[in-house]
Structure formats: structure tokens, C-alpha cells
N, C-alpha and C positions, 0 to 999 in steps of 0.2 A: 504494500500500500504506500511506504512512504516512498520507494522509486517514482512510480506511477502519479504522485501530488510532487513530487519534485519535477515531474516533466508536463503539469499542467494538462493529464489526462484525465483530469476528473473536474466534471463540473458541479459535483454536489454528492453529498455523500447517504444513500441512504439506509440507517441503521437497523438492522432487524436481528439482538440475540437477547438473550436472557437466561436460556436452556441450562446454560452452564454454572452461573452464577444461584440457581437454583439447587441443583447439584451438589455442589460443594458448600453449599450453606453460608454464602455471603451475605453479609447483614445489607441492609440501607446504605449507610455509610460508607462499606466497603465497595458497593455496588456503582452509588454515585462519585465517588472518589476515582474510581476506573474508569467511568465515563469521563468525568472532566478530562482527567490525565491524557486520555485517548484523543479528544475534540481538541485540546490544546495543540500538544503534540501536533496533531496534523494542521492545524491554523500555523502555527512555525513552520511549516515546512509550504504550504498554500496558505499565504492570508485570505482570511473573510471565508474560507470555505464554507455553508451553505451545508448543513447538519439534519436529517429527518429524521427521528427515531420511534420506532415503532414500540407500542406497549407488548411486547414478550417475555414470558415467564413461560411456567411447564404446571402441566396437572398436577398437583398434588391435592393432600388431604385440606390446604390451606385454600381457601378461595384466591379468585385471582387479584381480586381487590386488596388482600392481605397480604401479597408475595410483597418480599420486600424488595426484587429488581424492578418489579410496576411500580411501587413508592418511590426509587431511585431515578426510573424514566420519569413520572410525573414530575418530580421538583426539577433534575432536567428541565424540562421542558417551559417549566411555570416560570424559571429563571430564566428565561429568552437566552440562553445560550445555543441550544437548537429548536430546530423548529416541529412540531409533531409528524409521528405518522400515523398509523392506520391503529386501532386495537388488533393484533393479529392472533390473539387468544382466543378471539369466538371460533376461528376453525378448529379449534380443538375440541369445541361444544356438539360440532356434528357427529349425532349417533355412526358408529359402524366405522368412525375415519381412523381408529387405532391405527399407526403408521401411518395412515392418508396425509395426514395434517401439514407434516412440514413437509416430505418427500416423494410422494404419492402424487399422479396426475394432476386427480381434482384438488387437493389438497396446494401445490405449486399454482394452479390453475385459482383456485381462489385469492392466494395469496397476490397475484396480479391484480387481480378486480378490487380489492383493498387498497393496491398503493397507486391504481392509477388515478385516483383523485386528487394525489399530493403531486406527483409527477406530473400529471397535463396542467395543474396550477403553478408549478415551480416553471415546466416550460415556455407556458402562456404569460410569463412575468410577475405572477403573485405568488413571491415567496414566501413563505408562515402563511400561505390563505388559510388554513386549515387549522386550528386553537386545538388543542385538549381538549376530551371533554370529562378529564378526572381533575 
């Protein structure tokens, strides 16, 4: 990534993990302190780059509201250091998508239909059109 924003092939960055940070059991804190780190990072190496991060966590016993990587994107995001993207956790709500979700046809196939709202607005000249809605 950072070759690729050193040679100005990126016009805008947009974000989609959580999976991991769930996993390993990263607090809030931890979660957001790795995003900054990350968004910085690459603004030094591209200024002004142009940020969208999607609310992603993973199934677990905790709701998704409660994960602390969606707490971490939310303040993210509230702090206009980037700009929102899609909730990409409803696909994980579809009955039957076990694996479907991230990897799986329909599953990649949705995941398009969620970010193209943020994409044809960033491309169309309205970048952040699109707010949180946590």
C-alpha cells in the first residue's frame, strides 16, 4: 500500500476490516489507535488522502452494536478524520450466507451494492456525502 500512495495510484482509500480485531480481542482503544496510526501513516506518505470506512466487525455472541471495532469505526468517523462507508455487517444477517458473506458470490456481490453509494458520490464530487448513521 504504501508503494502504490507513494506513486499516487490511489485516489481514495476504501476501508473494509474488523474480522481481525475481533478475533484477537482488541478493545476500543486498541482498535481506534490502529486506525488512526494507519490513516496517518498513509496521509504522510499521500497528503489529504480521502478515507471511507466501513462498519465491520464479525458474528459473535456480542451484538454488533456492542463490538468494540464498530465503536472504534464510529468515533472514527464522528471525528471527520474519514469519511463513512457502508454498515457491511447486515450481510452477515442473511439467513443461509454462512461463508457467503465476505467470500461467496452473493455475498462479494452485495458487498458492491453497499459501497456503491459512497463510490459514485466520492466520484461524482461529494466526498463524506454519506454521514454515519451510529
Amino acid at each position: 500500500m504504501a508503494k502504490a500512495l507513494a506513486a499516487r495510484r490511489f485516489r481514495a482509500v476504501f476501508w473494509h476490516q474488523g474480522e481481525s480485531d475481533i478475533i484477537y480481542g482488541f478493545s476500543e482503544a486498541r482498535s481506534l489507535a490502529n486506525m488512526e496510526a494507519l490513516v496517518a501513516a498513509s496521509r504522510q506518505i499521500q497528503p489529504g488522502i480521502p478515507w471511507f470506512v466501513a462498519r465491520n466487525s464479525l458474528k459473535t455472541a456480542t451484538p454488533y452494536a456492542e463490538q468494540p471495532v464498530r465503536k472504534a469505526q464510529a468515533s472514527l468517523i464522528a471525528s471527520g478524520q474519514v469519511c463513512a462507508g457502508p454498515d457491511t455487517d447486515v450481510i452477515r444477517e442473511h439467513p443461509g450466507w454462512t461463508g457467503e458473506a465476505d467470500f461467496g458470490g452473493k455475498g462479494v456481490t452485495r458487498h458492491g451494492e453497499l459501497w456503491f453509494p459512497y463510490v459514485d458520490a466520492y466520484l461524482s464530487g461529494q466526498a463524506c456525502a454519506h454521514r454515519s448513521q451510529e
